[in-house]
SEVOVEX-349314 format. One line per 2 residues: their letters; for each residue x, z, y of C-alpha. Coordinates in steps of 0.5 Angstrom, whole numbers. Layout:
residues N
a	X/Z/Y | ...
***
This chain:
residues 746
xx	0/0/0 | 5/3/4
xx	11/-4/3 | 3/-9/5
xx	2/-6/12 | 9/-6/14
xx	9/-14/12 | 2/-15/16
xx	6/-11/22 | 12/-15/22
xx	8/-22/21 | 5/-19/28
xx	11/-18/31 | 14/-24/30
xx	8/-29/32 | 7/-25/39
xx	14/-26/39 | 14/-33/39
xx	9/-33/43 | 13/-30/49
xx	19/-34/48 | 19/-41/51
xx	24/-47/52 | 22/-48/60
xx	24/-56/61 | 19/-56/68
xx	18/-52/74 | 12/-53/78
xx	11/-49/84 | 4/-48/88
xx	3/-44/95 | 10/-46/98
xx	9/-47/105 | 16/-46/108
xx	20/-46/102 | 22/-52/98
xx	21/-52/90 | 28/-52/90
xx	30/-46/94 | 25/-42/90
xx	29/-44/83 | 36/-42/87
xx	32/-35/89 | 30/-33/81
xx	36/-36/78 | 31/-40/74
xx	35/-46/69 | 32/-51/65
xx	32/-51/57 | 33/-43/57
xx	30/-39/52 | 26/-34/56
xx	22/-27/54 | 19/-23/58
xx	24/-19/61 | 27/-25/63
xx	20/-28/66 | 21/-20/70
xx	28/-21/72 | 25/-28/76
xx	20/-25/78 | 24/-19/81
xx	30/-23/85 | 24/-27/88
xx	21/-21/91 | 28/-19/92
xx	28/-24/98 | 23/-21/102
xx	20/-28/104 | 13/-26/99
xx	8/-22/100 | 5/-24/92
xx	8/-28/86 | 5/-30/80
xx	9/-34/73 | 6/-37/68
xx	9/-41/61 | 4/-47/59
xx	7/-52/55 | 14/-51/56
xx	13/-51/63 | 14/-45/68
xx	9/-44/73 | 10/-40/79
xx	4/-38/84 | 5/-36/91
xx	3/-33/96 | 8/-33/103
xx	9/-27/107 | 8/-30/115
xx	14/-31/119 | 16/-27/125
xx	15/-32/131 | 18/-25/136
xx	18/-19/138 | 17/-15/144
xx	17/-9/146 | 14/-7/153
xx	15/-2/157 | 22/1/157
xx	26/0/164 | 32/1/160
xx	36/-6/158 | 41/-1/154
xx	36/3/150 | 32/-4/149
xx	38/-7/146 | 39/-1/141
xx	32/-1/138 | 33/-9/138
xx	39/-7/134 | 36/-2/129
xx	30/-4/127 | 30/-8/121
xx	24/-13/122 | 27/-18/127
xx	25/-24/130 | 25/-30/124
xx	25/-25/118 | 19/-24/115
xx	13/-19/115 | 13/-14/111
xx	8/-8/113 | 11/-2/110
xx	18/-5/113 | 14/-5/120
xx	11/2/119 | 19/4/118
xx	21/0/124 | 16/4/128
xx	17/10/125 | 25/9/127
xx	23/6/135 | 20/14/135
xx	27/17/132 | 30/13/138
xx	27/15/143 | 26/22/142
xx	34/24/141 | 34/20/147
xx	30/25/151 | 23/21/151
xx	20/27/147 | 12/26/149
xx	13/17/148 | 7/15/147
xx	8/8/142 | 2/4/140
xx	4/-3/136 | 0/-9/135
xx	0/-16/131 | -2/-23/132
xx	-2/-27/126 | -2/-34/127
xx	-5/-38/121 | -4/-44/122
xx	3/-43/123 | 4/-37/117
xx	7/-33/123 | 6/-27/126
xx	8/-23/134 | 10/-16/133
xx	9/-12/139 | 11/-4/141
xx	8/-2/148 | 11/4/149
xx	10/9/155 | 16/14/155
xx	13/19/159 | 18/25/163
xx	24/27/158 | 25/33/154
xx	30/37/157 | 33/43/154
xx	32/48/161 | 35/54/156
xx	39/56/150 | 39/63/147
xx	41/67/140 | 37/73/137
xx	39/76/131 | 45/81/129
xx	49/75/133 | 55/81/135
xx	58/75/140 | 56/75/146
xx	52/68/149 | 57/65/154
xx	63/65/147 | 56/61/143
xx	54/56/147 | 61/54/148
xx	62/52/141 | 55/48/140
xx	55/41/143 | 47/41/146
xx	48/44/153 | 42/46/158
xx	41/42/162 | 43/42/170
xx	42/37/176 | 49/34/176
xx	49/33/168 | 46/27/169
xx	50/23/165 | 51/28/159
xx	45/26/152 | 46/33/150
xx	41/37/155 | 35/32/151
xx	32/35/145 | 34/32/138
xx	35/35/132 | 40/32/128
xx	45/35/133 | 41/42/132
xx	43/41/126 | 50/40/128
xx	50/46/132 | 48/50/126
xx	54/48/122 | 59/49/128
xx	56/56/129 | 57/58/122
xx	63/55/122 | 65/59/128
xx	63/66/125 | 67/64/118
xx	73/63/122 | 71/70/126
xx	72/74/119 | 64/73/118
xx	64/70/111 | 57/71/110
xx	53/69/117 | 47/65/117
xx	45/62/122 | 37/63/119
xx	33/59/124 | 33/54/129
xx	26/53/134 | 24/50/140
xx	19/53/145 | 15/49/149
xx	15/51/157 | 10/49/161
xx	15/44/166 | 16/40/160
xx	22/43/158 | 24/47/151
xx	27/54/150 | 31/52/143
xx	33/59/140 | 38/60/135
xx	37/66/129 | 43/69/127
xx	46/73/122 | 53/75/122
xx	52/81/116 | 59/83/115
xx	66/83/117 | 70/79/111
xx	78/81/109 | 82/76/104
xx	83/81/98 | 87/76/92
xx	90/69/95 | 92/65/89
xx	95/58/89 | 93/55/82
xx	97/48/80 | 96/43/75
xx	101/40/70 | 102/33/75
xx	106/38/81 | 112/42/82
xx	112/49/83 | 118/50/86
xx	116/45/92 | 109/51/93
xx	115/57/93 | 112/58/101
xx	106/57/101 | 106/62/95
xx	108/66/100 | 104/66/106
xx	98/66/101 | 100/74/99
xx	101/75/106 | 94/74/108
xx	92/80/104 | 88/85/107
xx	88/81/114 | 81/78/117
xx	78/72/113 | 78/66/117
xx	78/58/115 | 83/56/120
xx	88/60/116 | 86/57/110
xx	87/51/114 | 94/52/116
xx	95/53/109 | 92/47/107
xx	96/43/113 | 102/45/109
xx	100/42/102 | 99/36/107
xx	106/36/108 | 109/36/101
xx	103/31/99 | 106/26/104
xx	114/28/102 | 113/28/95
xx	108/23/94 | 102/26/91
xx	98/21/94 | 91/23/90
xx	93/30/92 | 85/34/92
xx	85/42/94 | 79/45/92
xx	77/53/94 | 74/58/89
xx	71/64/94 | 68/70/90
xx	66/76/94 | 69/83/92
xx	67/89/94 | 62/90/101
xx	67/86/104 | 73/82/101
xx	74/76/99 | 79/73/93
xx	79/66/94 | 84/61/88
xx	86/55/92 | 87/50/85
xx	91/43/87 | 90/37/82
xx	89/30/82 | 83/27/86
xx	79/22/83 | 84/15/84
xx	82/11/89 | 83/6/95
xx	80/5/101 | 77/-2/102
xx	74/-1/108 | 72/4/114
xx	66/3/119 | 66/5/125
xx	59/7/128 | 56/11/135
xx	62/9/139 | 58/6/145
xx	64/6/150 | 70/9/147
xx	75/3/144 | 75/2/136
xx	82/2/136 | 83/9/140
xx	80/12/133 | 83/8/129
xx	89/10/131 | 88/17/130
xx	87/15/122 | 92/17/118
xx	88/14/111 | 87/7/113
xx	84/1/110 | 88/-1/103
xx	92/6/103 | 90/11/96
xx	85/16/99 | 87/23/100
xx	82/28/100 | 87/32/105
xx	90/28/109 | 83/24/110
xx	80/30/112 | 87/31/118
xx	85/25/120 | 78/27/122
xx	81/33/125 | 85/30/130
xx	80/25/132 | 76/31/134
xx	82/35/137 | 82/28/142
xx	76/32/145 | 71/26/148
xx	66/26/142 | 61/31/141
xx	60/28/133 | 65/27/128
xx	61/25/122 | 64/22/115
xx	61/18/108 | 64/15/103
xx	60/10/99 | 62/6/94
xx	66/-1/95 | 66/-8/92
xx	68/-6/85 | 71/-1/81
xx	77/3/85 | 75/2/92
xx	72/6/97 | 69/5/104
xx	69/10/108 | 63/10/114
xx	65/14/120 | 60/16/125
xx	62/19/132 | 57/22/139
xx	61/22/145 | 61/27/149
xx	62/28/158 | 69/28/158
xx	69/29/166 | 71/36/168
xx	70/38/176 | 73/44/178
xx	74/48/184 | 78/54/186
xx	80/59/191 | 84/65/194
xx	82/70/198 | 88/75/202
xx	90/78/208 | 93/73/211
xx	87/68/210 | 85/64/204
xx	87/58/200 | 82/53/197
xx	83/47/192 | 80/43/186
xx	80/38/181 | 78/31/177
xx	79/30/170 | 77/24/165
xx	80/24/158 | 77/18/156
xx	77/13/162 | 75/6/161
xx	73/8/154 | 81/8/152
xx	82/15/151 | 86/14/157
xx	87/21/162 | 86/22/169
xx	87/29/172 | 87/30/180
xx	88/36/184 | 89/38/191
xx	90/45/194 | 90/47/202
xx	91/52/205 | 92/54/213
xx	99/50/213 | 100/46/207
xx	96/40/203 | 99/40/196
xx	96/33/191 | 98/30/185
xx	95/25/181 | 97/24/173
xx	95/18/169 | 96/19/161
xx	96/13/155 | 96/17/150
xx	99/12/143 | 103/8/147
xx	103/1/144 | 101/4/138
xx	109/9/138 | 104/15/137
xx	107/16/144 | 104/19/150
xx	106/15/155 | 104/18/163
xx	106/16/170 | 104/21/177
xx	104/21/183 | 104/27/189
xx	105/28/196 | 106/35/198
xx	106/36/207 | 108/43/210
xx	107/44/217 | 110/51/219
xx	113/47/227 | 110/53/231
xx	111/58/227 | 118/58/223
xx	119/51/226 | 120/46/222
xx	115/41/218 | 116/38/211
xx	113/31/208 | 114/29/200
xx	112/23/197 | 113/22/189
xx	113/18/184 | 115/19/176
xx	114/16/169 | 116/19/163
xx	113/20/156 | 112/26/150
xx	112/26/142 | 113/30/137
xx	121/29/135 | 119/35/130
xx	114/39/127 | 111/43/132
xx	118/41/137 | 115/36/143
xx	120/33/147 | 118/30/154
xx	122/27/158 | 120/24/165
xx	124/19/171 | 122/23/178
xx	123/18/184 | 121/23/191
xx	123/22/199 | 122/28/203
xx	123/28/210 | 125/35/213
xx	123/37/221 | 126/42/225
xx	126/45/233 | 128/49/237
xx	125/55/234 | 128/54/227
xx	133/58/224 | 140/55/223
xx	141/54/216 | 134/49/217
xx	137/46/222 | 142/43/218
xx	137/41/214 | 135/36/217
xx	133/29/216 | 131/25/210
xx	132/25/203 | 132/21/197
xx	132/24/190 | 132/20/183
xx	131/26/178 | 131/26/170
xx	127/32/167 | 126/34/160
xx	122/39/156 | 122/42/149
xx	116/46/147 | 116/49/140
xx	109/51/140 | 107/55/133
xx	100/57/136 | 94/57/132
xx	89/53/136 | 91/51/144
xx	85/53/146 | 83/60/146
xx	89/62/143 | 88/68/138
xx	95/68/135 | 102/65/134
xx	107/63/140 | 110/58/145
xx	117/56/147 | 119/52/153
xx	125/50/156 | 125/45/162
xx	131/42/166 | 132/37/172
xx	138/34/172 | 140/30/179
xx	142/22/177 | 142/20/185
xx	142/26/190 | 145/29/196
xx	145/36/194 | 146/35/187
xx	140/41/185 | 140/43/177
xx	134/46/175 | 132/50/169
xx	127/54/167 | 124/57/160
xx	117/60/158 | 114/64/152
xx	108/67/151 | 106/72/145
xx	100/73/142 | 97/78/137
xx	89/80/135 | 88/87/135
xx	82/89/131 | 77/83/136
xx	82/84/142 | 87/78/144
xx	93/80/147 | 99/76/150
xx	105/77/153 | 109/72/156
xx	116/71/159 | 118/66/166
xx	124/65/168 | 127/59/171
xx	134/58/176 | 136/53/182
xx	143/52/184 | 147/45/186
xx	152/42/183 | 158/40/189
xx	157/48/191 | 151/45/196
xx	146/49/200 | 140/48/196
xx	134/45/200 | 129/49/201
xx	123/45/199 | 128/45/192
xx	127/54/192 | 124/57/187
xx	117/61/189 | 114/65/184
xx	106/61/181 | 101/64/183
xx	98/64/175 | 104/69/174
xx	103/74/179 | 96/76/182
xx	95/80/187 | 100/77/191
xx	99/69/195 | 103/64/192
xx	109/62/195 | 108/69/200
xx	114/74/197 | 122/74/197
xx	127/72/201 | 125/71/209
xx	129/69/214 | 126/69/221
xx	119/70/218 | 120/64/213
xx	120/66/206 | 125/61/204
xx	125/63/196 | 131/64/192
xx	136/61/187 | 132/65/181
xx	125/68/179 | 123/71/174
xx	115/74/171 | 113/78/165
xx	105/78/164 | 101/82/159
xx	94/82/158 | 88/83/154
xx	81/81/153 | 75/86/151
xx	70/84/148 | 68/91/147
xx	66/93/155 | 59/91/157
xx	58/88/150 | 50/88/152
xx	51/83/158 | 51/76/154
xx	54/72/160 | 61/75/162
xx	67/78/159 | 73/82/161
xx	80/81/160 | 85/87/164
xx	92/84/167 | 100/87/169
xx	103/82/172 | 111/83/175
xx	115/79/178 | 122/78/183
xx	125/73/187 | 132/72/189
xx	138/69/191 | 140/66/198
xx	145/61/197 | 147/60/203
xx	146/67/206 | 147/73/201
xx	145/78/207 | 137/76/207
xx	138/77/198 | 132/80/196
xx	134/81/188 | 133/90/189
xx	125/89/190 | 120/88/184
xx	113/86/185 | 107/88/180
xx	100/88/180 | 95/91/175
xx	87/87/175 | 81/85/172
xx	79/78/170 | 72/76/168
xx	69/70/166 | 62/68/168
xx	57/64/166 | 54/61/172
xx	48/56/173 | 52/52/176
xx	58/53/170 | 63/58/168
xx	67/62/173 | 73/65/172
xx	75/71/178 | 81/76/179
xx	81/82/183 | 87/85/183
xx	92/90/186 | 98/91/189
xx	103/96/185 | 110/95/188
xx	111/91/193 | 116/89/200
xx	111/90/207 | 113/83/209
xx	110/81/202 | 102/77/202
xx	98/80/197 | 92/76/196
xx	86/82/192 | 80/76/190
xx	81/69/186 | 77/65/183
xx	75/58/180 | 69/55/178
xx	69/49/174 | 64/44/170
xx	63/38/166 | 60/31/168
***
């Protein structure tokens, strides 16, 4: 019974078999229109005298549709002929989109959505299109856009006009940003890590005072990332919400969650059997000495920033670091930092998107990993970090997806840029009057990467100005390559008698000779003209005239800090030299900075030592433009230039000067106002030597002060004041108590 029904089945089987399988030797296509027959045939790779089955009949099928060009298709198989039925979608004859002023914003919603003109229509494509219109224009700002969208259909022709009538309405601007929650750090520290700004009436150019999600969730992740390097492994930022206020702006609040403060317990380095454990010996080390120290990700990235090194030296190209964290106790962490060989693969491809003003070449040349090199996980990862270390994008986003066969990759970098102007203006208040000044920054001119800095401080009798431009990547060298030009006037005729004017020019360039060792080197070209009359001392009188000077000064700065900006730890040093190449009086000049700084607990400590040196090479008088006066940044309390040596009511400077600063920040004081924080100051200073009289020499008085600092976060942008006070000083001596300076971006 059982061997009778298998027969009749397998008879079954092999009829409906045979009825499927077909020879095709004709083609006969209907309810084509636009396309010809032959067309059809290339689109399904149909052939002749195929023997085709029914999952041949729906992989034609399948690359029909795949050409978008049909809203229906129908395949048949009578008498060894294939009979394909179609119903054609219409044609885009054009679209239209009304009601934005904006040719930019018109042009980026042409760009993005997918149904343009000649395509074919398609209904869900368009309603992903509108879908993506309304995507656009929100993070653009218009958040209450009101999109209606309509369709003509030309039957005749097949064809149809798409239309988008928008009405964007008023923009939706953040007016306010607040962080609730056990946050433990201070408003003004957090709003400086996020990349949404509130909006202020010169920000008119910034995107990040307009309400968009996706940056939201940017702000999330730095802000997470903020607090892991803070010690607190844990944070969570739990939520974000907008509140809407009546002006049509919002209030976008952040829930924090800090939790506890984290130690490193056990750091272990684990390596594979593919490297050498003597060329790791250092970095076993460092790692032990992170044991009961404060938990933070950049020292794990210092220690990653080493293993970049040996990947680079000894050729681990494929080289891959992954971190296991496991939390011991209440607050410490033992982490296993394992190397082993990534998956081996080469880049095919990098794309760039998002870079509406800036320069292509300005990221790629940032790009350690190129296209047609291994991909290293590492080393990729630095080349992120140093397009974001230039400081004109807001988002530094990366995506690997697969490449055109088996052992590529393309990698999709996306960036948003940022304001990258920056305004500032600064005064001093003392008792001999005041001192004003401010200054123009752009670190992105042209979109090239290009910097631009001007300054210009005055005061009652003098006008200082300098003007630096700076090509960082010179012709592509990895070299910065900068050029400046100053001007200096000083009119002291009725009260000293004399009058000084300074014009220069320099060209110079600065690298990396070593690790962590930067060599600058610079061409100065200056002519200054020296007046004098009656009232002026002897020794200026002799002075008098014009000068030409051609200088080449050079620096080496070892800079071993953890961060330039907001410095926690680690130090600097810095030695400078001006050598004469063409100069009357011949003035060498030397100068050497370093600066410490420690964390204590959550307190910033730094002290730092300047020093600097005048005197001529033909036993020449030095020109007193050429005298050394102290910075104003090294001695507060006191007004630049207004203590040393004096001859007849002129201070003259000396032939050396020295400074040692010490501060402290404190996070600690007034922890409940969220928009300042404190810092405490001592600073001592001297000016010596008179070269050409030693009867005027100052070298037995030390100036010091003591103060206060506060950074203030005001509507109009953060200010930075000083009250300070006088502890040992000359009579003669001018002390300056209030500075401040309030700066900005644009």
């Amino acid at each position: 019974m059982f061997k009778k029904i298998f027969q009749v089945n397998f008879i079954f089987f092999f009829i409906a078999s045979m009825s499927v399988a077909e020879i095709i030797t004709d083609i006969k296509i209907f309810g084509n229109k636009r396309l010809s027959k032959e067309s059809i045939i290339v689109f399904g790779d149909i052939k002749f005298g195929i023997n085709y089955q029914d999952e041949d009949l729906n992989n034609i099928l399948k690359k029909i549709y795949d050409t978008n060009f049909f809203q229906e298709i129908n395949l048949d198989i009578n008498n060894s002929i294939l009979e394909i039925k179609v119903v054609e979608n219409p044609i885009i004859e054009d679209v239209e989109i009304n009601g934005i002023t904006s040719k930019k914003l018109t042009e980026l919603l042409m760009e993005k959505i997918k149904l343009k003109n000649r395509n074919s229509y398609i209904e869900s494509s368009f309603l992903a299109d509108v879908n993506l219109v309304k995507n656009i224009i929100r993070n653009a700002g218009y958040y209450f856009a009101d999109i209606k969208t309509s369709s003509t259909l030309n039957e005749s022709q097949n064809s149809v006009r798409l239309i988008y009538d928008i009405d964007l309405g008023s923009k939706a601007k953040i007016k306010d940003i607040q962080f609730i929650g056990d946050k433990k750090i201070k408003d003004r520290k957090l709003k400086n890590i996020i990349t949404t700004e509130e909006s202020k009436f010169w920000k008119f150019i910034s995107q990040s005072v307009y309400l968009n999600y996706e940056r939201i969730e940017l702000d999330k992740r730095l802000l997470t990332n903020f607090y892991k390097n803070k010690g607190y492994y844990n944070a969570v930022i739990t939520n974000s919400f907008v509140e809407f206020n009546n002006d049509n702006s919002f209030k976008l609040i952040f829930n924090i969650n800090a939790g506890n403060k984290f130690k490193f317990n056990n750091v272990n380095l684990i390596l594979s059997d593919d490297y050498d454990e003597k060329y790791f010996t250092e970095i076993s080390e460092t790692l032990v000495k992170l044991k009961d120290r404060d938990y933070s990700l950049n020292k794990i990235e210092k220690v990653l920033r080493e293993v970049d090194k040996i990947a680079l030296t000894r050729q681990y190209q494929f080289i891959n670091a992954i971190l296991d964290e496991k939390i011991i106790g209440d607050n410490k962490l033992d982490i296993a930092i394992s190397l082993k060989d990534n998956e081996k693969y080469y880049v095919e491809k990098i794309n760039i998107f998002g870079n509406n003003y800036t320069l292509e070449e300005v990221i790629r040349n940032s790009l350690i990993v190129d296209e047609g090199d291994p991909y290293n996980e590492i080393l990729f990862n630095k080349s992120i970090n140093r397009i974001k270390s230039k400081n004109i994008f807001s988002i530094v986003e990366s995506e690997i997806i697969s490449g055109s066969k088996e052992g590529l990759k393309v990698v999709n970098l996306t960036v948003e840029e940022k304001a990258t102007g920056e305004i500032s203006l600064g005064a001093g208040i003392g008792s001999s009057g005041g001192t004003i000044g401010g200054g123009i920054k752009e670190n992105n001119f042209l979109g090239k990467g290009i910097k631009l800095d001007t300054n210009l401080q005055v005061t009652k009798n003098s006008v200082r100005g300098i003007f630096v431009y700076e090509k960082p990547n010179f012709n592509y060298s990895e070299n910065s390559l900068f050029t400046s030009v100053r001007s200096t006037s000083e009119d002291n005729l009725i009260d000293f008698g004399y009058e000084t004017s300074n014009l220069g020019i320099s060209l110079g360039t600065s690298f990396e000779q070593y690790e962590n060792l930067y060599f600058k080197p610079e061409l100065s070209l200056s002519h200054e003209e020296l007046k004098t009359n009656s009232t002026a001392s002897s020794s200026l009188k002799k002075q008098k005239g014009n000068y030409l000077d051609v200088y080449f000064n050079y620096s080496f700065n070892y800079d071993l800090r953890d961060k330039s900006y907001k410095t926690e730890e680690g130090f600097q040093n810095e030695f400078y030299q001006e050598l004469p190449v063409v100069s009357e009086s011949y003035e060498i000049v030397n100068s050497f900075t370093s600066s410490r700084y420690q964390k204590i607990s959550s307190m910033v400590t730094k002290i730092s030592f300047y020093g600097s040196a005048v005197n001529t090479l033909n036993n020449e008088d030095v020109r007193i433009s050429k005298r050394l006066f102290i910075p104003g940044n090294k001695l507060r309390g006191f007004e630049a230039g207004k203590i040393g040596p004096i001859e007849n009511g002129v201070f003259v400077g000396g032939n050396y000067i020295s400074a040692v600063n010490i501060s402290a920040t404190l996070p600690q004081v007034l922890p409940s106002i969220q928009n300042i924080d404190f810092a405490v100051f001592f600073d001592t200073a001297n000016v010596w030597g008179v070269d050409y009289d030693s009867k005027i020499n100052d070298s037995s008085k030390i100036r010091s002060s003591a103060g206060i600092a506060m950074d203030v976060a005001t509507p109009v942008g953060p200010l930075t004041f000083s009250l300070s006070q006088a502890i040992s000083k000359k009579s003669s001596d001018v002390t300056e108590t209030f500075r401040f300076n309030l700066g900005t971006t644009f």
